[in-house]
Backbone as CSV, one residue per row, in Angstrom:
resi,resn,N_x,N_y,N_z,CA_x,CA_y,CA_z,C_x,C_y,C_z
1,UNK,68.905,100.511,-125.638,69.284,101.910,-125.613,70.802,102.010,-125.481
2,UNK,71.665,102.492,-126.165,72.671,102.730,-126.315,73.263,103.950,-125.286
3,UNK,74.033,103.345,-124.661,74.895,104.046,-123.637,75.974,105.013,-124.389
4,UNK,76.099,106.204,-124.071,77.458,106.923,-124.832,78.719,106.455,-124.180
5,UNK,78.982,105.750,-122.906,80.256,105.142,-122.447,80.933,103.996,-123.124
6,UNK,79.421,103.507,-123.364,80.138,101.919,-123.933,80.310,101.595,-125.206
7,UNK,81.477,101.424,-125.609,81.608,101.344,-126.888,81.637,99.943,-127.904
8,UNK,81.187,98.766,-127.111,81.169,97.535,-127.711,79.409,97.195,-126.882
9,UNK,78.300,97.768,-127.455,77.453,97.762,-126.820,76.617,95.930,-126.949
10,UNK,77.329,95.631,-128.044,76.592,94.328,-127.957,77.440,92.886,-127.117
11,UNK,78.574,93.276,-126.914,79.243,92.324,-125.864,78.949,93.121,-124.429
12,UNK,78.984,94.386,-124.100,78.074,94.710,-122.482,77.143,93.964,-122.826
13,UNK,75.998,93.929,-123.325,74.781,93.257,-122.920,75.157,91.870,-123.172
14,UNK,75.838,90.631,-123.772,76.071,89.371,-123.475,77.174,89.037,-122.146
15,UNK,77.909,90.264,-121.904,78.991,89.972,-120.554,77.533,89.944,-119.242
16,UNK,76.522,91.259,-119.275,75.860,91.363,-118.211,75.101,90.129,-118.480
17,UNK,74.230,89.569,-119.577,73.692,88.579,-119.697,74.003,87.097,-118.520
18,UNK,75.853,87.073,-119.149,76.391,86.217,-118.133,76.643,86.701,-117.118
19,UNK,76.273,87.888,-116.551,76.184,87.850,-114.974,77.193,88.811,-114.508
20,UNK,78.013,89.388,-115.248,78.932,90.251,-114.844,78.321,91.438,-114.346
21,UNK,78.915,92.775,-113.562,78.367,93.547,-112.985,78.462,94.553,-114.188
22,UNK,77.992,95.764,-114.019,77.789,96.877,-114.493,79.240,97.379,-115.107
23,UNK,80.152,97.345,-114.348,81.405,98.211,-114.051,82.403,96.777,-114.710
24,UNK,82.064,96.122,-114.678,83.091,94.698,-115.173,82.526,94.791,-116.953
25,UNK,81.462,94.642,-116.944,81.326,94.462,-118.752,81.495,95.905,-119.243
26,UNK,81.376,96.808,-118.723,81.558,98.274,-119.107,83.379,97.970,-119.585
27,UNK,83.513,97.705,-118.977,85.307,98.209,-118.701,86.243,96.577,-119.790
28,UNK,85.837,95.866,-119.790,85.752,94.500,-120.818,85.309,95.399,-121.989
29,UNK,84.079,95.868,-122.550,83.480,96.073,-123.971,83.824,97.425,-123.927
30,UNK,84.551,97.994,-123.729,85.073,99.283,-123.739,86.692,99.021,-123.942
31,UNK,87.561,97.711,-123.757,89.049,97.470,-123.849,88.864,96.827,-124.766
32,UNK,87.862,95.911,-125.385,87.771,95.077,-126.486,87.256,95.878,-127.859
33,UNK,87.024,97.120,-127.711,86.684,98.022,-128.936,87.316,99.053,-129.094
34,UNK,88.701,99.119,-128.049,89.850,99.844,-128.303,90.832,98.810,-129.228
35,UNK,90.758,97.602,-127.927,92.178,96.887,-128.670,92.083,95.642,-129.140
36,UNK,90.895,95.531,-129.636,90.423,94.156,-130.632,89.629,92.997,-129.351
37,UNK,88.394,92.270,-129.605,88.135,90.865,-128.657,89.264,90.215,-128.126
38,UNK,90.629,89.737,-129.621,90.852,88.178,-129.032,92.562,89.108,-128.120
39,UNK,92.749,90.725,-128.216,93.619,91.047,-127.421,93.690,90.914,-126.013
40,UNK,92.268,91.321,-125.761,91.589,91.489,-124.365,91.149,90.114,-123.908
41,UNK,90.422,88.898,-124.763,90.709,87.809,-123.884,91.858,87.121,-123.696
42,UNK,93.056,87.432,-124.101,94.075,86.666,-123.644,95.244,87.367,-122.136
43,UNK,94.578,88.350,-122.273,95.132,89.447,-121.144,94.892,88.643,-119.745
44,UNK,93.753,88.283,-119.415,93.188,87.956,-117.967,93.186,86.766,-117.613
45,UNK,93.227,86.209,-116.541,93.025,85.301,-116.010,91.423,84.894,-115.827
46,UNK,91.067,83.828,-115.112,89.429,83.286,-115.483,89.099,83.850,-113.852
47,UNK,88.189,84.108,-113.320,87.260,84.657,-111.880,86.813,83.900,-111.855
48,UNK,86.699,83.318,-110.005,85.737,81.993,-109.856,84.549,82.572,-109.872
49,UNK,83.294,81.767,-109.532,81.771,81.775,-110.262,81.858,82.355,-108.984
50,UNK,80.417,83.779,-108.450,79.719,83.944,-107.031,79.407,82.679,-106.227
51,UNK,78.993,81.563,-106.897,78.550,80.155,-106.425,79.054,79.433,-105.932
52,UNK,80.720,79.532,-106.219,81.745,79.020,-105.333,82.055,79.945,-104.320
53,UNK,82.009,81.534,-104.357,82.465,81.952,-102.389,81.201,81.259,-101.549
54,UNK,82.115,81.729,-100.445,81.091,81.499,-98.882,80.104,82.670,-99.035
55,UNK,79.455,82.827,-98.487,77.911,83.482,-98.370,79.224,84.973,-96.934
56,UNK,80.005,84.553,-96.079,80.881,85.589,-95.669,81.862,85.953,-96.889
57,UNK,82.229,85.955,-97.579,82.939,86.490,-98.717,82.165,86.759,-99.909
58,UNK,80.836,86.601,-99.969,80.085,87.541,-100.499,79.311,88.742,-100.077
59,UNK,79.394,88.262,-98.536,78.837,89.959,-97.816,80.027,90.871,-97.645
60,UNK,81.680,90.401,-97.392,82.378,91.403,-97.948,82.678,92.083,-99.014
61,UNK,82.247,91.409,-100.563,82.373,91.883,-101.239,81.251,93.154,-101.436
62,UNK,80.144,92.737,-100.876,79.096,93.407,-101.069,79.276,94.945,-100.080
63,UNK,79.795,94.615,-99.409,80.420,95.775,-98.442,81.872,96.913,-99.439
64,UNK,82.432,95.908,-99.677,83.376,96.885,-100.919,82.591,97.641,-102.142
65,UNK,81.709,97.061,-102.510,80.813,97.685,-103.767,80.032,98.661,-102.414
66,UNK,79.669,98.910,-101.653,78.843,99.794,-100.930,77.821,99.570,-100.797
67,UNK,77.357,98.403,-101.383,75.794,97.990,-101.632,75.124,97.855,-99.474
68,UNK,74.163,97.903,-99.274,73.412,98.070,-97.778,72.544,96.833,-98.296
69,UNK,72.141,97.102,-97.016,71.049,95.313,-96.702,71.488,94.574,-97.068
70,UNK,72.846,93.810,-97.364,73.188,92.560,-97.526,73.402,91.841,-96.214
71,UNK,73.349,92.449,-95.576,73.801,91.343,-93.745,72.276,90.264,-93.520
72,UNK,71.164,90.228,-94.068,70.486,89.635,-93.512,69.807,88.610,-95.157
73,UNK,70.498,89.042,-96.448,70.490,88.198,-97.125,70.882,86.911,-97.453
74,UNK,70.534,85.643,-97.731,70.872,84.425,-98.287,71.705,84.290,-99.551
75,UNK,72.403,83.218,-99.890,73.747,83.089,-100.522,72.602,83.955,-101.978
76,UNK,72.052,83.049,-102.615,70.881,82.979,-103.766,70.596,84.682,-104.233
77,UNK,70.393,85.243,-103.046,69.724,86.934,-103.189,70.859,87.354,-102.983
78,UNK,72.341,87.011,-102.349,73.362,87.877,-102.426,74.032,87.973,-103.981
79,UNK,73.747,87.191,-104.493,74.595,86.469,-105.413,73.909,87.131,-107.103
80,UNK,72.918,87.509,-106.787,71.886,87.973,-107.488,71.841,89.976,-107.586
81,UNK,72.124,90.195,-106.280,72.362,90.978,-105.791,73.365,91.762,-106.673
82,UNK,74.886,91.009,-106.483,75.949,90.935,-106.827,75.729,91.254,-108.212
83,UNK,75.535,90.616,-108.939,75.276,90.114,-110.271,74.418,91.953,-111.044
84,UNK,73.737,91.965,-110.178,72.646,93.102,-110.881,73.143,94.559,-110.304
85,UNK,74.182,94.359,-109.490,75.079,95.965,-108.954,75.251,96.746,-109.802
């Protein structure tokens, strides 16, 4: 189903595929169908994987997104969590 925000609808669904959040492939496939793919990948730097923070620097992050019930989750369900925000 085609979103009216997103305007590179078939790289959102391979960015979320790989795990990116909602608001990260939105904002990626929405700069890459203004100002071309190979403009926008040379812009950024690389983000380490969820798999490399600590399980405490994924409950802060999870606290910045606003997300609740993460204090009594495991790295695996935070991370997942994360992923599906």
């Amino acid at each position: 189903m085609a979103r009216s925000s997103i305007k590179d609808e078939k790289q959102y669904e391979e960015l979320r595929d790989d795990g990116a959040s909602k608001q990260k492939a939105a904002r990626i496939a929405n700069a890459s169908a203004k100002k071309g793919r190979s403009t926008v990948g040379r812009k950024g730097g690389k983000s380490g994987s969820y798999e490399d923070w600590t399980v405490d620097e994924l409950k802060k992050r999870a606290k910045e997104l606003g997300m609740s019930g993460y204090s009594s989750k495991r790295k695996g369900e935070l991370i997942d969590e994360l992923r599906h925000h």
